[in-house]
N, C-alpha and C positions, 0 to 999 in steps of 0.2 A: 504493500500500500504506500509506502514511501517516494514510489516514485512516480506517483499519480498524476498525469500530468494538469497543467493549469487548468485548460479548459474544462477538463472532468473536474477538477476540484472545485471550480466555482460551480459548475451545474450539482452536486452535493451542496453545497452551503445556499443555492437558492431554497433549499426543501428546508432551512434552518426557521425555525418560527421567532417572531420577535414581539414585542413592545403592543401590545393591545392599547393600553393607556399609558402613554411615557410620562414621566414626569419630569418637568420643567426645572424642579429645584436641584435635581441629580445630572441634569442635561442627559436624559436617556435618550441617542441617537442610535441607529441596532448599526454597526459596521457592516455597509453591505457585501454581498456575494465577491463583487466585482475588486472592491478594496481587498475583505479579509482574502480573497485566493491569491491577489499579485505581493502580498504581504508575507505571508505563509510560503509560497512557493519558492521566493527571492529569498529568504533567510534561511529555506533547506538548501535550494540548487546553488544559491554563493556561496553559502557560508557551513552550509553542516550541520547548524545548532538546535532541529530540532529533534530528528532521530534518534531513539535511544535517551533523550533527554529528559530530566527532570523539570519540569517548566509548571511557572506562575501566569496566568492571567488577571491582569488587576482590573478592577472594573467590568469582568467577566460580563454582565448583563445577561442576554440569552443564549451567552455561549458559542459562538460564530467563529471567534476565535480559538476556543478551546478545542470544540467540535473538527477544525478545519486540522489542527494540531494534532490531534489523535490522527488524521486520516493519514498524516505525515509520517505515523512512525512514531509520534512521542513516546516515551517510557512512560510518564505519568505524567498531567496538565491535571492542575488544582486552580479552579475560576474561584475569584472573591470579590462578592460583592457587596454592597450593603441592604440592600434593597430582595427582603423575600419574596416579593410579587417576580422580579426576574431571574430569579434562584429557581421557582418552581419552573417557568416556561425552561429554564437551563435544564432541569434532572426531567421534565417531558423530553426534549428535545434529543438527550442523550440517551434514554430510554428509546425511540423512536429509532436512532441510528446504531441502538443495539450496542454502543461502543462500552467499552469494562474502564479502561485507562485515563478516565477523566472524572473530575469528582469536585463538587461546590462546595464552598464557606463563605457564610453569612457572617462578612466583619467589615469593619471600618476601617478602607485602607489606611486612609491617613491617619487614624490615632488609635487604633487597636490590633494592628497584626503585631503576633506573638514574637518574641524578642527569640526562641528557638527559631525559626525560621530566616535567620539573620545568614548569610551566607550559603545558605542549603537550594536553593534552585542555578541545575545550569544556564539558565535562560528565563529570563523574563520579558513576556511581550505584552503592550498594552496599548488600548485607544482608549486615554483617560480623557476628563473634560476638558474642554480647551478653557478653560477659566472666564468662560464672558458669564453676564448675569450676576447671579449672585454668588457665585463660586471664582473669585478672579483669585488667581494663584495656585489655583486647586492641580494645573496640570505639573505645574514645579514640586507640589509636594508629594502626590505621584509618583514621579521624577526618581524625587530625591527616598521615598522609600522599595522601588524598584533599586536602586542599586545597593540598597540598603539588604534586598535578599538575594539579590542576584550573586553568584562566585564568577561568573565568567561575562556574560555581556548579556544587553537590556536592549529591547525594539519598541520605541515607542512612535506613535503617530502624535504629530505638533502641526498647528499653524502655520505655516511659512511666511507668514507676515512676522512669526517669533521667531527666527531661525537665529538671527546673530545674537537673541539674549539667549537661545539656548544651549550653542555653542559658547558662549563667552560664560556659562555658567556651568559649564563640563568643565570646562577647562580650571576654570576657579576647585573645584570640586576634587580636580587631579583624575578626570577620566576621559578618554581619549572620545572625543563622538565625532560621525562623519553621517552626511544624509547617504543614505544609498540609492534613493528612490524618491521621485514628486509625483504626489497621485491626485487626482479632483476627488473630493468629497462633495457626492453632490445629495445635499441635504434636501429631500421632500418637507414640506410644508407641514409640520407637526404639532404646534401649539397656535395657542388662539391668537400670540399677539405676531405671528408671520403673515405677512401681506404678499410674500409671492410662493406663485407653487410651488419652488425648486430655488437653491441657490449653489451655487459651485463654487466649493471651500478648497484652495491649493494644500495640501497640506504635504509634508515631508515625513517620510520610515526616516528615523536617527538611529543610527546602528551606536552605540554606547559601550566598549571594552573595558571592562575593570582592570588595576593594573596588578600584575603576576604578581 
């Protein structure tokens, strides 16, 4: 299954269920098919890091990524997220695709993941909130607790309108980050106060290496 190609993987993740009622204050966007498969396939086929790997998804939501990561090969992908309404569509969704190697926690990324889990995933991949609204700064903290569990390197999707604070705060940080990939996120029309159907978000995969 690891070596499933793109196309096939994304037509699997269109069958991933999402966000019935998203909520606004968590920015629930569900990462579509078309993103989570160039995402997923780009960090196997370049890099190696998911196969066989022990991998976090932060922000898990309905599991897109998680779901996409098991079909890669993962050893184990544990989604967290805070939010149980999308914990349940996660353990349907996984149930649905039959898969063993994938498994949800309901915590708080940013102020309650367990202080064990500090260093113990080889990979951590996430599409945390981009910090608008009422959550600003929410995707640096993220960030900064993804490398917090990561031992080896972090994949997270950012703004690209952030790109030079988020590079310039790798580096602060003493960790090597490089984009590998600019993808459109194109956001469908999901809460009340959006006025158009669609918008298209540039946003950048920052590939994140911890240092040996």
């Amino acid at each position: 299954m690891a070596c499933i190609k793109l196309k096939v993987l994304e037509e699997y993740l269109q069958e991933v269920e999402v966000f019935e009622k998203p909520k606004v204050e968590l920015e629930q966007y569900a990462t579509s098919p078309h993103i989570a498969s160039r995402m997923l396939h780009t960090i196997q086929a370049s890099f190696g890091d998911i196969e066989g790997k022990l991998i976090a998804d932060l922000g898990c939501g309905c599991g897109t990524l998680s779901i996409g990561a098991a079909m890669l090969g993962a050893g184990l992908c544990v989604g967290v997220d805070i939010d149980s309404d999308a914990l349940s569509i996660f353990s349907k969704n996984v149930e649905e695709f039959e898969i063993s190697n994938v498994e949800g926690v309901q915590c708080n990324v940013i102020t309650n993941i367990p202080e064990q889990w500090d260093n113990k995933f080889d990979t951590v991949i996430m599409n945390p909130p981009f910090g608008t609204k009422h959550n600003s700064g929410a995707d640096m903290e993220f960030l900064r607790v993804a490398l917090r569990l990561a031992n080896t390197v972090v994949y997270s999707l950012h703004k690209s309108s952030t790109r030079e604070h988020i590079l310039l705060k790798a580096c602060d940080w003493g960790v090597k980050a490089r984009v590998i990939a600019q993808l459109r996120f194109d956001l469908a029309a999901t809460y009340k106060f959006h006025k158009k159907q669609s918008v298209d978000v540039e946003v950048d995969l920052v590939r994140f290496t911890l240092p040996m």
